[in-house]
BABA-36096 format. One record per residue: x, y negated, z negated of N, C-alpha, C in turn. Coordinates in pm, whole numbers, plus 50000, padded with zeros to 5 digits. Layout:
BEGIN
XYZXYZXYZ...
***
This chain:
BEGIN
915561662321429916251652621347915461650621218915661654821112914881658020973914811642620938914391641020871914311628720777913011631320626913971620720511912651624520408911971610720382910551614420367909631600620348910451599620202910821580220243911571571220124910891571520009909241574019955909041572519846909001587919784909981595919769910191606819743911641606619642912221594319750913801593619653914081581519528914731584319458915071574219362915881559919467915481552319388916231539719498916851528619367918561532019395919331522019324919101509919336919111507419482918661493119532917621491319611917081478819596915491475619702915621464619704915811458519786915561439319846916031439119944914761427420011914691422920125914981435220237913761444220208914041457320340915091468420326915941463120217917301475420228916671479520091916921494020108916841505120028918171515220052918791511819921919811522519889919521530219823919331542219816918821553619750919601562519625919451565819568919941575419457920311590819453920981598519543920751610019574921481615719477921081627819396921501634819326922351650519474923641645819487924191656719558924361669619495923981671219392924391684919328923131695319356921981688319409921301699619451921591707319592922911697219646923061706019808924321711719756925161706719711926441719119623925911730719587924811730619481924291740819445922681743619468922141739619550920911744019580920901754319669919191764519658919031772819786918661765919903918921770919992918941763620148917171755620149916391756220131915561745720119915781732020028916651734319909916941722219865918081716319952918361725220022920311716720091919381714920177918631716720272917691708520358917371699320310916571695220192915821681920156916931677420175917821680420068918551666120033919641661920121919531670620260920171664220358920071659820434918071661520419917371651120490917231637720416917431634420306917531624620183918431616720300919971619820274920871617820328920921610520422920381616720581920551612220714919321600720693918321604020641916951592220626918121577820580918951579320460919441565220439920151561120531921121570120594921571565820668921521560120819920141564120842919191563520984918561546620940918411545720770917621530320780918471519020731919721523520613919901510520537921701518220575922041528720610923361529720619924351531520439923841528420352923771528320214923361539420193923951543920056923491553219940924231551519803924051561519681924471562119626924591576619545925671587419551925311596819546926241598219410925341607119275925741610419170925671629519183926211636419085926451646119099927261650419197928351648619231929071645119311930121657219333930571660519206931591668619208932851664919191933241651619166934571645019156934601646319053935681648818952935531652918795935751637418751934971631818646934841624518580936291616818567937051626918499938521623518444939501619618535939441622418666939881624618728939811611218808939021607318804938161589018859938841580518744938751583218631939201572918514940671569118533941531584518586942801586818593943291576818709942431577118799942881569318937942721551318949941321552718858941701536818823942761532918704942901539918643943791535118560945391534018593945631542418668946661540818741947021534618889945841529518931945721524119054946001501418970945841505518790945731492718788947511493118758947731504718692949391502718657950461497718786949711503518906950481497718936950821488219032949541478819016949361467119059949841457018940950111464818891951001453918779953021455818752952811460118871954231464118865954741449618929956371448618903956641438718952956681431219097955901420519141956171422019308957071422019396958211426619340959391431319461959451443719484958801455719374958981467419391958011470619476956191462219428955801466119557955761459719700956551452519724956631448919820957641458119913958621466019853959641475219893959161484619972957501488619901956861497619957955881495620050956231488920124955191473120202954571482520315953531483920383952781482120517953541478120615953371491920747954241489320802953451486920927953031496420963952091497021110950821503421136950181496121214948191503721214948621519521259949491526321293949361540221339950061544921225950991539221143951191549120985949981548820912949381530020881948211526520800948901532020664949821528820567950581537520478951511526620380951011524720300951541519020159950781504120111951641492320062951301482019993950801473720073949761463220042949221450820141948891442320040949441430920095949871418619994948471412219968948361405219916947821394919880947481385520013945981381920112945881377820168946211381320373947171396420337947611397820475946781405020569945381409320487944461417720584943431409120561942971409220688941521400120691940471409920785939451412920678938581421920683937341413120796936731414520890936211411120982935971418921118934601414221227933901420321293934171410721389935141406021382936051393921570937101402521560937261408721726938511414221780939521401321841939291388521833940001382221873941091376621809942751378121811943401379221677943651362821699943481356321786943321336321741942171335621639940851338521679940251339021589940441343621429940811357221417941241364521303942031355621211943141351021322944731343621221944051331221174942671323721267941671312521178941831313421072940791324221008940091330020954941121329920837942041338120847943171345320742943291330620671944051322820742944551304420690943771297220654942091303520691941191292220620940471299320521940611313720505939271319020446940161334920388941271330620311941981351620302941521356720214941351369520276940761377620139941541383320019941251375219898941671377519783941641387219728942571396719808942971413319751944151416219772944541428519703946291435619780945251450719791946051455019824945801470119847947001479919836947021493219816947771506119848947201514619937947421518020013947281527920163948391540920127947071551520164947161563220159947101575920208947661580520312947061585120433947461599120381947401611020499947331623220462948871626220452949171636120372950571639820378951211648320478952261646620523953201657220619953111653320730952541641320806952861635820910953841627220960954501641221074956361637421143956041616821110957411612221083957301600021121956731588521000955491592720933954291587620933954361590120755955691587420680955401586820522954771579520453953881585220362953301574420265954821566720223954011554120115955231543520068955051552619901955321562419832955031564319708956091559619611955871556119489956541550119417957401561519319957261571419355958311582419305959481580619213960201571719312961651568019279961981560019166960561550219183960771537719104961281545418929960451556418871960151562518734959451568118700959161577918639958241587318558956971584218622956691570218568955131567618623954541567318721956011563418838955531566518984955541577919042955741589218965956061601218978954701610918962954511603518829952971607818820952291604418913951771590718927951491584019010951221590219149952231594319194952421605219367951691613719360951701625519242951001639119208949711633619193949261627219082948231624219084947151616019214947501610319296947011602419409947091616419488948201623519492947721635819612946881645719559946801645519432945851658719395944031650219425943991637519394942641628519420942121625219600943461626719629943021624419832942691639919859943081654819757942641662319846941451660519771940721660419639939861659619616938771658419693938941641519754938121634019827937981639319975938811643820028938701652820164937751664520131937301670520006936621683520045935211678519978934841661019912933631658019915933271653620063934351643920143934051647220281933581651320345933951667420366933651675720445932251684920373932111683720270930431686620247929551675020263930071661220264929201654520325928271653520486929621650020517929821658120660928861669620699928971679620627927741691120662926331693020594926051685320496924741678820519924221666520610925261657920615924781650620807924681662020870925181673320955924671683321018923971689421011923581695020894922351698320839920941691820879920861677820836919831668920885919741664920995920731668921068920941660621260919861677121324921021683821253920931698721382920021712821308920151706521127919281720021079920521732721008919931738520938921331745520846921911753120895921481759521032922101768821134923961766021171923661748221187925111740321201925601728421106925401735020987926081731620877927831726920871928191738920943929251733620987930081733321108928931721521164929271716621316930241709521284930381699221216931041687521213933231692821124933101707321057934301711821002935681710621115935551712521231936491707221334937141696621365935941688021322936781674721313937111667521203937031670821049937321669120913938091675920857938791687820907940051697820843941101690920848941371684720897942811677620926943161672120812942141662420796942071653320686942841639620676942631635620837943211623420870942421609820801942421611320646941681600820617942731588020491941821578620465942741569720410942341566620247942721568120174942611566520004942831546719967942221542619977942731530919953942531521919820943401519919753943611517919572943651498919634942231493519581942001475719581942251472219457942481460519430942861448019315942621435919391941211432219338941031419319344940941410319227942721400519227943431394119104941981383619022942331380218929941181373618878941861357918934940321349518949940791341019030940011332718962940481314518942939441307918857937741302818945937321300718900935701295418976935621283319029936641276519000936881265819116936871267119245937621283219290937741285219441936511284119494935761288819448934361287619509933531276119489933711269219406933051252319408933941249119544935181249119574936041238319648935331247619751935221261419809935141267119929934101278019863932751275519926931321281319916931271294419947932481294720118932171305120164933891315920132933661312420025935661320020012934851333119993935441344019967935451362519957936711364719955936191379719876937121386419809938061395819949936631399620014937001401720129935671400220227935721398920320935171392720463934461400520499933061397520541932281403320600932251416720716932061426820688932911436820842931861449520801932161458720908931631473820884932971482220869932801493020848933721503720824934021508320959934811512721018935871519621088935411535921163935631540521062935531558221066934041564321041934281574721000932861583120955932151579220879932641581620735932111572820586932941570020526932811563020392933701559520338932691562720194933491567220118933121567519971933721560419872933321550619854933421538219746933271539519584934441539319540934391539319369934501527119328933551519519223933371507219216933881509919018934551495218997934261489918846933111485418823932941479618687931451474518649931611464318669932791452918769932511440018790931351438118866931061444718972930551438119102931171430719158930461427619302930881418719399930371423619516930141437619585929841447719680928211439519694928431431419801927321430119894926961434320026925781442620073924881450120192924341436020247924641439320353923551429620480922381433920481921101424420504919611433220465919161431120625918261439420616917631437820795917051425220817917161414520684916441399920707917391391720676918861398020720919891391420733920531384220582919581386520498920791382820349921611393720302922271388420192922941401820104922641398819996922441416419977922091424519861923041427419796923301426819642924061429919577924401448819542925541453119589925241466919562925771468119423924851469819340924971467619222925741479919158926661476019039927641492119042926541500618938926941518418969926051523918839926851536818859927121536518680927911542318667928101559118682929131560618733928711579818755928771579718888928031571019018928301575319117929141568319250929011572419340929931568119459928971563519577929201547419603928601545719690929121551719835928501553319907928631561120083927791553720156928681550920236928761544520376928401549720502928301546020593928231549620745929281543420801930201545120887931021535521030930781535321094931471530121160931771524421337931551538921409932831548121355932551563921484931541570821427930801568521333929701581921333928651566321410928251562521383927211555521447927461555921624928801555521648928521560121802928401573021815929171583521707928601593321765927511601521773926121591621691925341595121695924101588621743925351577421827924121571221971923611560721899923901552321806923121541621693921911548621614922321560521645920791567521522921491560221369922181564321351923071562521232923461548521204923171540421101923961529521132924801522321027925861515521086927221509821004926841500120973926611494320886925871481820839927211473220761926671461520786928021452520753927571448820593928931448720537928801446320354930611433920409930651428720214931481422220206931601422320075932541415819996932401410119840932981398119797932141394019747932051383319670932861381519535932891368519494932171368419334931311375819289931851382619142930921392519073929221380919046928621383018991927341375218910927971364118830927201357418784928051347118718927601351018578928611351118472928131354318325926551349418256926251355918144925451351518089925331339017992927061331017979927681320717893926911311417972926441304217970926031289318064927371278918067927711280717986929171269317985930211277418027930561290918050932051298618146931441292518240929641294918282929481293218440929681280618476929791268118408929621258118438931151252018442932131258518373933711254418371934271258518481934711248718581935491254718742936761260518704937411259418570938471266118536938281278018483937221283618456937071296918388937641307118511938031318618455938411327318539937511336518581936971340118697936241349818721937071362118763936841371818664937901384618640938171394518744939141404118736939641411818782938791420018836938711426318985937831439019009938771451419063938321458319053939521469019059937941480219177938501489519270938021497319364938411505519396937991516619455938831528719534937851532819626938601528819759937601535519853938771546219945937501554519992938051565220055937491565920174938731561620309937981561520444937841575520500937191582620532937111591220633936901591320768937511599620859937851598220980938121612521050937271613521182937311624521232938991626121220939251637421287940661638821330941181635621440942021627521407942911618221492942871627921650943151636521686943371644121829942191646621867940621641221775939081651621863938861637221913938021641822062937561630622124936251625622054935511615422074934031616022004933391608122121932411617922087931111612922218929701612522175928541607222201927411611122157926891623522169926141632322011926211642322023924551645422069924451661622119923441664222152922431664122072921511656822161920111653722079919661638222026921251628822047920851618522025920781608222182921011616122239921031606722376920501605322519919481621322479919041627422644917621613722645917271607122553916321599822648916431584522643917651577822576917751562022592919451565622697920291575522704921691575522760922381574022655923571574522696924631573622598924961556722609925211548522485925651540122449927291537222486927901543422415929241546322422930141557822554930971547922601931851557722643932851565922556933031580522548933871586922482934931580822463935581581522310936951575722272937471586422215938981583022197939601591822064939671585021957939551595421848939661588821711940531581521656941771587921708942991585421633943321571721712942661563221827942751554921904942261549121870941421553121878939911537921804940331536721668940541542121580941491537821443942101526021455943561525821545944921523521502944651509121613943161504721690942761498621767942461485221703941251495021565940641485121477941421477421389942681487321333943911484821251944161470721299945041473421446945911463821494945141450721480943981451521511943401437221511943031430421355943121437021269942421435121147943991429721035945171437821089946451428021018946811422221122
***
């Protein structure tokens, strides 16, 4: 199980014990197999301590990121009956619009608890859900019909989800790399071809600063871990993206520009026996300005944040179990699940 000593890597973030690191991925795209070793020992090391990273050189074309927020804002500004037409239907599609307040992001499976939570504490977002294309049953909600723009709109969102499926799956095989060594680089391609993963386009509306004088503990969205494998996070320059630290505060994951923060979940951390771990984040309120009097007016508006995260997820039909090497001397943690189960599990409880 490789790992690289931490004062070797650049580190975006450092407080209170968490270290998010800076990995330049373009040396395992294009490096010789001793650099795709380091830096996939870089890799599994963050993810073995803080579950965080931040990886630049990436390979996502620049333009191509600008294109998706910019159109991820068009069309959250569309009128709300059209998107509501295209509304969220069920945790096993996981596929189109989510209103304002109807998902409550959280780590209680208990849905009395949850529906608390939602009525006292909702998270001030909508979303678009995006799942893979051509599944019987199982259509995205795309706005096609609406006009030109939703037309674009379709093409463009499917040409960016395959994008994000084939940074995936080289992620994916530098975790293998660092678990098993470059021999099984691509151990993990069996269960990432499918490309059962989720594109998800956030808008969190600008909201005035009163909410948070009247309610301390309001969010944008709610404290939780991720779900699936990883998730690759495209942030604006608002902020808000706070890490849990091993001394139990949060760290601001501060945005920088150019790269994509990456995550750990729920199924790679079992399937790698808690070597790996899913560490709980949330968001907030961005920072408070540098004006002393916006910060001090409860009517000022604290602005718009705009996001794109990309869930990844084994494929829905592979079972997942702890893999060899992480379990012959504490046991296995977990009993084997399916993916596509444990998904649509976490779903149900979370709307």
């Amino acid at each position: 199980m490789g790992s690289m000593p931490e004062n070797e890597v650049q580190k975006g973030v450092e407080q209170d014990d968490l270290v998010m690191p800076l990995i330049d991925f373009g040396a395992f795209l294009h490096g010789d197999p001793a650099t795709k070793k380091a830096t996939a020992d870089q890799i599994l090391h963050a993810f073995k301590t803080s579950g965080f990273l931040y990886l630049q050189n990436h390979g996502v074309p620049k333009d191509q990121v600008s294109l998706a927020f910019a159109e991820s804002a068009q069309f959250f500004a569309r009128p709300q009956a059209q998107k509501d037409a295209l509304g969220w239907t069920t945790p096993d599609a996981n596929r189109g619009y989510v209103t304002w307040g109807r998902e409550k992001v959280t780590q209680s499976s208990n849905p009395e608890e949850i529906a608390k939570l939602r009525a006292s504490n909702p998270d001030l977002k909508e979303s678009m859900e995006i799942g893979r294309e051509g599944v019987p049953g199982l259509p995205n909600q795309w706005p096609a019909h609406l006009d030109a723009e939703g037309q674009k709109f379709t093409e463009d969102m499917k040409r960016f989800f395959l994008t994000l499926k084939d940074l995936h799956m080289q992620v994916m095989r530098a975790i293998a790399i660092g678990m098993m060594g470059l021999d099984h680089e691509r151990f993990f391609d069996s269960y990432t071809d499918a490309g059962d993963n989720n594109l998800r386009l956030l808008h969190y509306p600008p909201v005035k600063r009163s909410v948070w004088r009247d309610n301390p503990s309001q969010v944008r969205a709610g404290e939780h871990s991720d779900y699936g494998s990883i998730t690759l996070l495209f942030q604006d320059q608002v902020g808000g993206l706070e890490v849990k630290s091993p001394r139990g505060t949060w760290v601001r994951a501060t945005p920088i520009e150019g790269t994509i923060v990456v995550n750990a979940g729920d199924l790679l951390a079992r399937w790698s026996n808690d070597m790996i771990k899913s560490t709980n984040h949330r968001v907030i309120q961005p920072p408070p300005p540098k004006d002393a009097a916006a910060d001090a007016d409860p009517d000022a508006l604290i602005p718009a944040r705009y996001s794109i995260a990309y869930f990844c997820n084994p494929n829905f039909d592979r079972l997942i179990e702890a893999l060899p090497g992480t379990w012959e001397e504490t046991g296995k943690k977990y009993e084997p699940i399916n993916s596509g189960d444990y998904l649509v599990m976490r779903l149900a409880a979370t709307y």
